[in-house]
Backbone as numpy.savetxt, mean C-alpha at the origin, in Angstrom:
# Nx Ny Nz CAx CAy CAz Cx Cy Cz
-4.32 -19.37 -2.75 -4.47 -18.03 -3.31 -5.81 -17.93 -4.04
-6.69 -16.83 -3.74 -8.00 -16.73 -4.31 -7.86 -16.51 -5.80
-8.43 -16.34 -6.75 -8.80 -16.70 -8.12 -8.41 -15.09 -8.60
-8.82 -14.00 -7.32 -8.43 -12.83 -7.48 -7.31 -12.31 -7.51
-6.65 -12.68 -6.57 -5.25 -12.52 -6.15 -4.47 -13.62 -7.26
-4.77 -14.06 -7.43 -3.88 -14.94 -9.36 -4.18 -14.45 -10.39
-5.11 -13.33 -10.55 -5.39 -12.35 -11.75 -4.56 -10.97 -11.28
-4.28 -10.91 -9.83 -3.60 -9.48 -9.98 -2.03 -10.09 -10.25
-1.73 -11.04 -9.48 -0.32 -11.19 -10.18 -0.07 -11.35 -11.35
-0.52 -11.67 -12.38 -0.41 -11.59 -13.80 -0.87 -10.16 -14.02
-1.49 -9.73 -13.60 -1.69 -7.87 -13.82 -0.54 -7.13 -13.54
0.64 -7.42 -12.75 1.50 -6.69 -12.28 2.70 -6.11 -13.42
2.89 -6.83 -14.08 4.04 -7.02 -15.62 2.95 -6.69 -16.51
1.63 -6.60 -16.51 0.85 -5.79 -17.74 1.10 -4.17 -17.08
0.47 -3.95 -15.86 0.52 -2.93 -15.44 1.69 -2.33 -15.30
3.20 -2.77 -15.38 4.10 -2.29 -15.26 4.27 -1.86 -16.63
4.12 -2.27 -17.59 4.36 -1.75 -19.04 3.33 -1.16 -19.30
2.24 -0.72 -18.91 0.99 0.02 -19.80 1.21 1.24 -18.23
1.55 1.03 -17.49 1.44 1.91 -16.93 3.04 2.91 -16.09
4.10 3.89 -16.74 5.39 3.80 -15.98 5.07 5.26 -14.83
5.72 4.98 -13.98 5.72 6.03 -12.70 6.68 6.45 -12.65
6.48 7.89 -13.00 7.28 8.95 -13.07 7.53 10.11 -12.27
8.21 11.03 -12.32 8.82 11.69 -11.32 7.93 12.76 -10.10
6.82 12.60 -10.38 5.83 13.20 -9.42 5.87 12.39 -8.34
5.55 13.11 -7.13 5.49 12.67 -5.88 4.88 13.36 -5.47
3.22 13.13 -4.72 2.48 14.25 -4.10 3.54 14.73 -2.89
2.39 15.63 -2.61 3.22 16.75 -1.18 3.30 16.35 0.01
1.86 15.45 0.03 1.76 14.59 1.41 3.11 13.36 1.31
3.27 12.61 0.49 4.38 11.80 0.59 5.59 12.17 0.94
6.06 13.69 0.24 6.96 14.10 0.34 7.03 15.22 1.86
6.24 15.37 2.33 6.10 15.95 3.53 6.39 14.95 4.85
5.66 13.83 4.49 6.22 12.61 5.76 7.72 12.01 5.28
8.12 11.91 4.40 9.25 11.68 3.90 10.59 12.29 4.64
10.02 13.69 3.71 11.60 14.64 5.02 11.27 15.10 6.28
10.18 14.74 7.14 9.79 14.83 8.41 10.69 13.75 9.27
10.67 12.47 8.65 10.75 11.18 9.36 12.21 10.64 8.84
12.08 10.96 7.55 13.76 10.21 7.17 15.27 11.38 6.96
15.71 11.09 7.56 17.12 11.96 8.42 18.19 11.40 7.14
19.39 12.22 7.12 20.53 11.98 6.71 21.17 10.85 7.55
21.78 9.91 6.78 22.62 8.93 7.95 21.91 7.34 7.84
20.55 7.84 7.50 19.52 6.57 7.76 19.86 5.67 6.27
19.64 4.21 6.30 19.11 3.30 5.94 17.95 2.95 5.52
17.59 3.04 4.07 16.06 3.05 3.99 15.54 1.77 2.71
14.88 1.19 2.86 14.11 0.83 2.21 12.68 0.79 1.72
12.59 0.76 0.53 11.31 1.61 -0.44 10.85 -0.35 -0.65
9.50 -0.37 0.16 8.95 -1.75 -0.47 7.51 -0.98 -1.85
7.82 -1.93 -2.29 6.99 -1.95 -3.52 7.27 -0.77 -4.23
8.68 -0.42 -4.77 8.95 0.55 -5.36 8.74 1.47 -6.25
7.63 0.50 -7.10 7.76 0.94 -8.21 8.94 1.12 -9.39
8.76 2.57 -10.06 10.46 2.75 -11.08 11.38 3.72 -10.22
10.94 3.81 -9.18 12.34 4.23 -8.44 12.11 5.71 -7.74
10.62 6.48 -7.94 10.62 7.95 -7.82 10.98 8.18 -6.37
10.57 7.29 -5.16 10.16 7.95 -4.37 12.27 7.74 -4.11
12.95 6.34 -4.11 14.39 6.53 -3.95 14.98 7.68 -4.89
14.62 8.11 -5.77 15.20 9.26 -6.72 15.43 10.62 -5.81
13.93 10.77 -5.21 13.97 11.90 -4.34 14.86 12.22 -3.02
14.73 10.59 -2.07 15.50 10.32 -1.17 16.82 10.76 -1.70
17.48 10.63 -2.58 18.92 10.48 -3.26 19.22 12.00 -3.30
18.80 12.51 -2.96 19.15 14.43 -2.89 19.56 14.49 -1.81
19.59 13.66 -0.74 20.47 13.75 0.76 20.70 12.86 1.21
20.30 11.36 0.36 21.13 10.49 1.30 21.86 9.64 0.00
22.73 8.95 0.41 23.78 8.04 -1.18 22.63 6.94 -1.55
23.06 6.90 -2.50 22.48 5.91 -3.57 22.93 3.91 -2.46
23.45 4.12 -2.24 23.96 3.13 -1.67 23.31 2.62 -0.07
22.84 3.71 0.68 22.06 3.30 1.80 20.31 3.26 1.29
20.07 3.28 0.30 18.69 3.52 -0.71 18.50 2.16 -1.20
17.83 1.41 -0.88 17.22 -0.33 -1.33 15.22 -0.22 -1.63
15.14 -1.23 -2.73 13.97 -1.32 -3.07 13.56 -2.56 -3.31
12.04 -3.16 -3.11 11.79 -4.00 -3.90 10.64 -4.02 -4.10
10.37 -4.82 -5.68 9.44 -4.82 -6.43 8.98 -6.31 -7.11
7.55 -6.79 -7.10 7.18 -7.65 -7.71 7.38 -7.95 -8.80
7.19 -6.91 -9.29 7.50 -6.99 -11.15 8.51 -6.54 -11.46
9.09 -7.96 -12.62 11.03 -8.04 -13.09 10.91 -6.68 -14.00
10.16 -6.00 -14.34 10.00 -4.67 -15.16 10.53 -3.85 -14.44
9.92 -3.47 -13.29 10.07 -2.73 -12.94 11.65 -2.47 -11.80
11.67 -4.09 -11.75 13.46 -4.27 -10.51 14.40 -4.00 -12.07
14.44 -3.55 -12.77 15.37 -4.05 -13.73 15.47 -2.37 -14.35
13.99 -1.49 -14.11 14.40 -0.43 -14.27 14.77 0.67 -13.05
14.59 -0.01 -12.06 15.05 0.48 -10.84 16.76 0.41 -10.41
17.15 -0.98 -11.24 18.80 -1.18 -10.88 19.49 -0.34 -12.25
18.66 -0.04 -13.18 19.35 0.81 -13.77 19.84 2.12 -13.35
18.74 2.54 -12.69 19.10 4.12 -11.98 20.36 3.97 -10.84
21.08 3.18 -10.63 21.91 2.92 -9.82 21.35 2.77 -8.23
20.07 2.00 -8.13 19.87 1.61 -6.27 20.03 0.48 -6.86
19.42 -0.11 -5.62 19.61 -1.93 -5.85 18.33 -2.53 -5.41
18.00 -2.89 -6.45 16.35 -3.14 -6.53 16.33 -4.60 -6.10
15.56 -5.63 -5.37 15.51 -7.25 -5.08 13.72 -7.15 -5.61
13.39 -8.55 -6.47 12.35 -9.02 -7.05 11.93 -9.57 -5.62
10.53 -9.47 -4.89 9.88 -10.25 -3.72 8.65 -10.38 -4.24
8.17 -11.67 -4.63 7.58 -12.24 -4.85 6.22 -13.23 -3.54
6.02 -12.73 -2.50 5.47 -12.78 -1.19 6.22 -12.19 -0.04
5.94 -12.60 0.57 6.06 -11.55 2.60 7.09 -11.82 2.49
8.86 -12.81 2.49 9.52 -12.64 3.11 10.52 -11.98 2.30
11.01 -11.24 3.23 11.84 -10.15 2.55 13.70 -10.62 2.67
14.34 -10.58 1.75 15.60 -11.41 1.36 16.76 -9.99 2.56
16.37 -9.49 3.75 17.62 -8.94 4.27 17.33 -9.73 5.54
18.51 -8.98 6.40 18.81 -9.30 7.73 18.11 -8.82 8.90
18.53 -9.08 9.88 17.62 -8.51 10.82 17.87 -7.29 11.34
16.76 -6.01 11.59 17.61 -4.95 12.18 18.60 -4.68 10.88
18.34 -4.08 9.84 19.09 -4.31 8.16 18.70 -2.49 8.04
17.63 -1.80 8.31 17.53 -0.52 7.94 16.64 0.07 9.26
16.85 1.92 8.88 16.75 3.10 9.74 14.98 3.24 9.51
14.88 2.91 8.27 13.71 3.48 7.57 12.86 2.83 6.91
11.26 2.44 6.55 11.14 1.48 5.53 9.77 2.62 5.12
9.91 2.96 3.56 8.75 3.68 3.03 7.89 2.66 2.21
6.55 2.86 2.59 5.61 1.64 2.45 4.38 2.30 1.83
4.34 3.67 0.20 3.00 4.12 0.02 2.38 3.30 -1.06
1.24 3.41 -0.68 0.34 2.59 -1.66 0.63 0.94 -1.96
1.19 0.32 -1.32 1.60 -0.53 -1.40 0.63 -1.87 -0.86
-0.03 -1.68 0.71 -0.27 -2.02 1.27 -1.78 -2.91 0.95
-2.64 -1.89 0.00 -4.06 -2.49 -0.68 -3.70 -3.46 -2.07
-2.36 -3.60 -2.24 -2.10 -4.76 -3.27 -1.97 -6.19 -2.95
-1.29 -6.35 -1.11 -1.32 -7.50 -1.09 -2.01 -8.23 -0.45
-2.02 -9.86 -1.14 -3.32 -10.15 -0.71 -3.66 -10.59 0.81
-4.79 -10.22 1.26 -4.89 -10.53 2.60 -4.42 -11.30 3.81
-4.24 -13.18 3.39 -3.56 -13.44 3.85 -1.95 -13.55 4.17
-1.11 -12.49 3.51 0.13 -12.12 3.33 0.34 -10.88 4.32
-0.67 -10.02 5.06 -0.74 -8.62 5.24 0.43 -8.65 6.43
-0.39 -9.32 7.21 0.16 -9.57 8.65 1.71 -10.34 8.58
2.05 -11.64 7.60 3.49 -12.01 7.52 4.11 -10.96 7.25
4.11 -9.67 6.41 4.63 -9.14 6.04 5.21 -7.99 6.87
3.70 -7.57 7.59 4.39 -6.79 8.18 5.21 -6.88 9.77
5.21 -8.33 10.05 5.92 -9.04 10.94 7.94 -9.10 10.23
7.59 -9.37 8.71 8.98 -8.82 8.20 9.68 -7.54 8.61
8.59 -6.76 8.17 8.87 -5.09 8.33 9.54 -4.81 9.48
8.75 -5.20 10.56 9.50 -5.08 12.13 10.68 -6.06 12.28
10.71 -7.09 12.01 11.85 -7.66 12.28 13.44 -7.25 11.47
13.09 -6.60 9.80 14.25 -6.00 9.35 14.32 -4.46 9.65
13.69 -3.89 10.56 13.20 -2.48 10.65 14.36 -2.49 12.63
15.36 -1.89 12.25 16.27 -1.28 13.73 15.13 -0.62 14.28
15.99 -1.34 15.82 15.22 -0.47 16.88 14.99 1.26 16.76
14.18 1.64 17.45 13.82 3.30 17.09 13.78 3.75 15.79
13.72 2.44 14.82 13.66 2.87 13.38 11.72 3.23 13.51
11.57 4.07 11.62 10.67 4.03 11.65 9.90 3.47 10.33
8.84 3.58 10.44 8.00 2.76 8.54 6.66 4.07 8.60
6.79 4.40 7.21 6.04 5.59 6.81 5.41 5.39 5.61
4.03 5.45 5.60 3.32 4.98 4.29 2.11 5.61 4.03
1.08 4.99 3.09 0.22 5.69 2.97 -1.21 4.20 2.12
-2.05 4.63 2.25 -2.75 3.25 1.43 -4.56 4.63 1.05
-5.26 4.03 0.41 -6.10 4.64 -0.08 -7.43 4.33 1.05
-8.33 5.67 1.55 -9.47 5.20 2.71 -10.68 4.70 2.20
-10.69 3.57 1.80 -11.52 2.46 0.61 -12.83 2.90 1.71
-13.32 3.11 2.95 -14.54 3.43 2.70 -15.12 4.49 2.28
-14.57 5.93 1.92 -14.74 6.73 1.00 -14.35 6.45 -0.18
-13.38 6.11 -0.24 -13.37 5.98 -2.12 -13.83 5.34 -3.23
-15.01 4.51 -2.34 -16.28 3.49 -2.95 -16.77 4.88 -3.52
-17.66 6.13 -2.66 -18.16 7.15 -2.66 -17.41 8.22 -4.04
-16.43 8.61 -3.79 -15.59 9.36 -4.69 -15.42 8.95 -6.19
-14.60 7.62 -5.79 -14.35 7.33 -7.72 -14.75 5.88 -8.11
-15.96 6.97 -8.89 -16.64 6.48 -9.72 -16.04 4.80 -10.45
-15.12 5.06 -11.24 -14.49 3.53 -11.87 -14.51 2.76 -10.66
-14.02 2.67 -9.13 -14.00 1.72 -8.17 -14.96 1.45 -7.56
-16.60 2.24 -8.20 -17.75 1.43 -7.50 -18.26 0.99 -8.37
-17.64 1.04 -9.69 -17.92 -0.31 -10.68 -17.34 -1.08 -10.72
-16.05 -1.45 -10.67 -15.11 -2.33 -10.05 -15.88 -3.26 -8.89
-15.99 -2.77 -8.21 -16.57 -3.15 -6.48 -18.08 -4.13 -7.45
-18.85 -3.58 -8.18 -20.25 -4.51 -8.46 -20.06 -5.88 -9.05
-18.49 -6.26 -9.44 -17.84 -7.27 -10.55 -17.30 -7.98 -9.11
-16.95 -7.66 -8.08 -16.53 -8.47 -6.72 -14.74 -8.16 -6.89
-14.38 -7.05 -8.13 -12.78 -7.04 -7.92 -12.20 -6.05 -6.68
-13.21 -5.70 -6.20 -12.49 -4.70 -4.95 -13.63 -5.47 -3.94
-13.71 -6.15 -3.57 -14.15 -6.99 -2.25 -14.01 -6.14 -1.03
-15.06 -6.39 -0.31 -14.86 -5.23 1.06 -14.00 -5.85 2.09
-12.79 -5.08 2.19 -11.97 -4.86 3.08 -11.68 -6.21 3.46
-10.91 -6.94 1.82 -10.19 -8.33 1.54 -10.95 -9.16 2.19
-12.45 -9.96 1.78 -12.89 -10.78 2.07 -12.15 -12.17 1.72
-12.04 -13.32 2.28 -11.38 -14.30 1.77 -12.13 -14.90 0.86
-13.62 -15.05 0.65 -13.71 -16.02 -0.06 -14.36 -17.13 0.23
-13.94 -17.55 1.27 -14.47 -18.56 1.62 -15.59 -18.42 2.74
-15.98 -16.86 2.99 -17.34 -17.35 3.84 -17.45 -15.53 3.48
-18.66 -15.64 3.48 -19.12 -13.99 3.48 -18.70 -13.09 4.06
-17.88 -11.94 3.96 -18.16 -10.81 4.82 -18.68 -10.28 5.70
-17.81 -10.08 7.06 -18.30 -9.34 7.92 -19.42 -8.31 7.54
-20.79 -8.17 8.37 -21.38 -7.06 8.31 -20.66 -6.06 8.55
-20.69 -4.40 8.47 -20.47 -3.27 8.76 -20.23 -3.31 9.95
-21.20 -3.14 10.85 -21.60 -3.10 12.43 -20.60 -4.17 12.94
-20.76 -5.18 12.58 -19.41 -6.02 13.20 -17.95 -6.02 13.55
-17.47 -5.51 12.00 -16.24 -5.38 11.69 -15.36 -3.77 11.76
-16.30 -2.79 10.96 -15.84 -1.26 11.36 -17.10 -0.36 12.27
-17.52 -0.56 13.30 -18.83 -0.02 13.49 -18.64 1.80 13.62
-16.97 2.34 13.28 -17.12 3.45 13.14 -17.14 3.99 11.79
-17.22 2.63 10.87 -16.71 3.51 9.59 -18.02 3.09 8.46
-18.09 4.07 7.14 -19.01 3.40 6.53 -18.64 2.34 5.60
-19.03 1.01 5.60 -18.10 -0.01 4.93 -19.21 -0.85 4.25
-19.45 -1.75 3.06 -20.58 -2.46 2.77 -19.80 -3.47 2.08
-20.47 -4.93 2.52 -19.54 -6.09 1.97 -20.15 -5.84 0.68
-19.63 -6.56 -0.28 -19.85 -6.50 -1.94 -19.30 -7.84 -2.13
-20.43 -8.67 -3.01 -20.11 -10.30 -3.76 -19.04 -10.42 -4.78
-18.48 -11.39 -4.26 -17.31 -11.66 -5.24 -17.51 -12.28 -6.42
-18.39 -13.22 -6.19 -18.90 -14.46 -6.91 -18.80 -14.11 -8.53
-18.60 -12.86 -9.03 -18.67 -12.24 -10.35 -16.91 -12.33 -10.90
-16.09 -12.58 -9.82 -14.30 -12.26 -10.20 -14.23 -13.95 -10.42
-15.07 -15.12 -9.76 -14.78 -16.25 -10.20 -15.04 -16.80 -11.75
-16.28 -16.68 -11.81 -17.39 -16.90 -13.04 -16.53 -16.10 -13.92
-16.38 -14.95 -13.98 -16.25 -13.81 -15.59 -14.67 -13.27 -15.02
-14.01 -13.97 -15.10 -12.27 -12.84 -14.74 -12.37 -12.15 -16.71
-12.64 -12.57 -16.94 -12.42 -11.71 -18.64 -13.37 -10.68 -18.64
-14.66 -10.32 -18.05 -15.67 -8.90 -18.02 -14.76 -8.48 -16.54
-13.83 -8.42 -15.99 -13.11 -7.85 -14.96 -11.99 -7.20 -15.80
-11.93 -7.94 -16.62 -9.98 -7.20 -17.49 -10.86 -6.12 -18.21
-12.17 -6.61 -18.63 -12.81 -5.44 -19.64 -13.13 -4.28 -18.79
-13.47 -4.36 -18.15 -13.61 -2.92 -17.16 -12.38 -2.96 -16.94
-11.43 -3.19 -16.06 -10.41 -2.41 -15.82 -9.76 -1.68 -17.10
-9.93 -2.06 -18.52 -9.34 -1.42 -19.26 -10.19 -0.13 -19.60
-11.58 -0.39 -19.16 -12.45 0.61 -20.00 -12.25 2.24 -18.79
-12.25 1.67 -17.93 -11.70 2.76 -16.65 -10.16 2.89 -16.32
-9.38 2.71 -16.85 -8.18 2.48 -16.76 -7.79 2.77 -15.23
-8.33 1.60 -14.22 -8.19 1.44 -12.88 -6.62 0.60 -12.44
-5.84 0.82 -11.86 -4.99 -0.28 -10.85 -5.66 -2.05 -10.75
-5.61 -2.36 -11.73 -6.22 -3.79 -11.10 -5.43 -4.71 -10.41
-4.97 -4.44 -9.45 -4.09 -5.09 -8.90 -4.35 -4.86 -6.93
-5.60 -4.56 -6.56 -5.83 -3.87 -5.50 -6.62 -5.33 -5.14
-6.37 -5.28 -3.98 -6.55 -6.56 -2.78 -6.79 -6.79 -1.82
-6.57 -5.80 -0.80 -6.64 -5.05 0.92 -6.83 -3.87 0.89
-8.06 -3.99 1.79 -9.10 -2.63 1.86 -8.85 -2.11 3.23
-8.17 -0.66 3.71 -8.14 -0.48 4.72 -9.19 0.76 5.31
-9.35 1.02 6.24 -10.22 1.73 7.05 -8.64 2.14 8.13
-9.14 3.66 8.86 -8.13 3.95 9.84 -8.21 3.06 11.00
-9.43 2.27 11.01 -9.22 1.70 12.01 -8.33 0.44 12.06
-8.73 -0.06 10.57 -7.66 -1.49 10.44 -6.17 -1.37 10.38
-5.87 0.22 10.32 -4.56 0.53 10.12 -3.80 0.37 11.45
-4.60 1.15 12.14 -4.26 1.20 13.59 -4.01 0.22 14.33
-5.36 -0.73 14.30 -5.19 -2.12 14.86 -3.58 -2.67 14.61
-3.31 -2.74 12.74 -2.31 -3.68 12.72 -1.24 -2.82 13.09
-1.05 -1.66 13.22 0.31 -0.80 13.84 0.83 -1.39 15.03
-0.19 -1.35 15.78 -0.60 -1.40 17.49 -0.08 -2.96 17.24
-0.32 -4.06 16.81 0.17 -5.19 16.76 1.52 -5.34 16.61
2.11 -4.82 15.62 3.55 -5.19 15.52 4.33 -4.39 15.69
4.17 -2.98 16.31 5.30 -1.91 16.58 4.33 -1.08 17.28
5.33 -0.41 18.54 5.65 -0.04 19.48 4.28 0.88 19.52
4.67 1.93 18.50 3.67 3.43 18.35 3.36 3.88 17.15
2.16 4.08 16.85 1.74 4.38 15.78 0.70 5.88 15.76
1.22 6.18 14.81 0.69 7.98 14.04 0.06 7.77 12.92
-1.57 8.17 13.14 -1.97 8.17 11.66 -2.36 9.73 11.33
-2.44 10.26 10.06 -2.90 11.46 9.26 -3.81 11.06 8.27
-4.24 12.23 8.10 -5.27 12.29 6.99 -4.68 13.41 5.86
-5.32 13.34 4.81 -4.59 14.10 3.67 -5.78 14.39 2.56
-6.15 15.22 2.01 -6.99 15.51 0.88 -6.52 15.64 -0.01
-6.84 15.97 -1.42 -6.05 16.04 -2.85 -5.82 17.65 -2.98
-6.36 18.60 -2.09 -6.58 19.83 -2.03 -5.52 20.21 -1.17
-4.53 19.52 -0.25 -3.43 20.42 0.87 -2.84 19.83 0.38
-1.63 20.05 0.97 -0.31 19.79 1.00 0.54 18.86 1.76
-0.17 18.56 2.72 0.73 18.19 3.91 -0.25 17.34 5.07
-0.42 16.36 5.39 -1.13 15.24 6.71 -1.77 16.49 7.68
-2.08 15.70 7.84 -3.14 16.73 9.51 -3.51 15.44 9.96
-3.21 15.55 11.40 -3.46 14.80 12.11 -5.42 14.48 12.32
-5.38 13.25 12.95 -7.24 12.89 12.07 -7.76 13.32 13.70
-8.75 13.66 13.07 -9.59 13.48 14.08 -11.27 12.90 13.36
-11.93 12.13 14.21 -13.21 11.73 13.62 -13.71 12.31 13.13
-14.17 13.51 12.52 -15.17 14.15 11.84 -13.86 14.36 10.52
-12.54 14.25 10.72 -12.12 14.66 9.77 -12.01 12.97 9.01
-11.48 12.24 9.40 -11.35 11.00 8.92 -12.56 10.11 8.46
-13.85 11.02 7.89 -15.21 10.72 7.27 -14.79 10.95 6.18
-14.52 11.74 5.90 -14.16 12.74 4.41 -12.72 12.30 3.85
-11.82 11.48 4.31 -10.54 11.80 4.07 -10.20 10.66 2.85
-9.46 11.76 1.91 -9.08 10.63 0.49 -7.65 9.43 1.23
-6.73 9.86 1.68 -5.90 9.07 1.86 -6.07 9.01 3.16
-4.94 7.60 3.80 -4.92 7.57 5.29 -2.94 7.15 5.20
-2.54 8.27 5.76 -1.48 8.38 6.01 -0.88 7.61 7.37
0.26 7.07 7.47 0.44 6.35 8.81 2.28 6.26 9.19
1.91 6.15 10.35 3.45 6.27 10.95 4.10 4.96 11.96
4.55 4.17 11.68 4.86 3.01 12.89 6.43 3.19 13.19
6.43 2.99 13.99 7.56 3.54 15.20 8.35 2.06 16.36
9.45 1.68 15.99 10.08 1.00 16.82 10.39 1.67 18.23
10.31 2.02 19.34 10.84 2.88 20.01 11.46 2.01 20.98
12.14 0.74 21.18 13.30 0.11 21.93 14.42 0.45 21.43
């Protein structure tokens, strides 16, 4: 585990108490939400958080087909209070069965873990994810949002947002290599080894997520869809609508989130 990824796990139980998630749910979440998840279904919420997005689910489906889990004992402990049933996962493998749920909601979740975990995990996803089930999520489009907010391209000069989860152990892909459709620029880490204490000081002075790890682009989304399930749907979303629109290249330059859809269809 990189030096980075052992500072965000100890960030997770700070960030769970300095930071609680409450009953807001943008429109885009909640728009792929009751598009994709039906009455009847089986769902599980990975990286739950305190429970909002199962709170909402719980207006049409029982508390009882509604499962979550969360890294931080803060946050599984205020999740089993609300009556779901929250499990602590602590890496990729996930404590159900196979073919176990209808549904798996996966937002923001995805740029926390660390790189080499991405792919076990989401090899979990499909394997506890029923046939013709589906997984609906959302992750942030890190090559615009270098551009946009401000605190994460100071972040990015300290090496805590690394371009698009460098390991570490050998430099970063150039641009041209790795996304040649997207705008992407590797950034040195070498500053998160040396100084992890001027990393906690900025994250407090910007009051950023420090807990971010995997950098996606639509294209890396796609790729890993296309790898482990059947069919995949991506959207784009601005802070200004309401609701995904399907991408098209000129729109997916500009786009704050990258919305996505993976699809069992056996």
């Amino acid at each position: 585990m990189t030096s980075t990824a052992k500072i965000a796990r100890l960030d997770f139980e700070r960030y769970a108490i300095t930071h609680r998630m409450h009953g807001y749910i943008p429109s885009s979440r909640r728009y792929v939400m009751d598009t994709y998840i039906k009455p009847g279904m089986k769902v599980l919420d990975l990286g739950c958080g305190d429970g909002q997005h199962l709170e909402y689910l719980a207006k049409s489906l029982p508390k009882r087909d509604l499962f979550g889990t969360e890294i931080s004992q803060i946050r599984v402990d205020r999740v089993n209070k609300k009556g779901f049933t929250c499990a602590k996962v602590d890496g990729f493998r996930l404590p159900y069965a196979d073919r176990a749920f209808d549904a798996i909601i996966f937002f923001e979740v995805i740029e926390h873990i660390p790189e080499v975990e991405v792919e076990p995990l989401l090899h979990e996803i499909a394997r506890v994810l029923k046939p013709n089930g589906v997984v609906v999520g959302s992750t942030p489009n890190y090559p615009i949002k270098r551009y946009y907010d401000f605190s994460h391209r100071i972040l990015s000069l300290f090496g805590r947002i690394p371009a698009f989860g460098g390991n570490g152990k050998k430099p970063p892909q150039t641009a041209s290599e790795t996304y040649p459709n997207e705008s992407t620029a590797p950034l040195p880490k070498e500053a998160t080894r040396r100084q992890p204490w001027l990393i906690h000081k900025v994250d407090q002075l910007f009051a950023d997520d420090p807990t971010h790890q995997y950098f996606c682009s639509f294209n890396r989304i796609y790729r890993l869809g296309k790898k482990h399930f059947q069919d995949v749907e991506l959207f784009t979303t601005f802070k200004a609508i309401a609701k995904p629109v399907v991408i098209s290249n000129p729109v997916k330059l500009f786009s704050h989130k990258i919305v996505f859809v993976f699809k069992n269809c056996n």
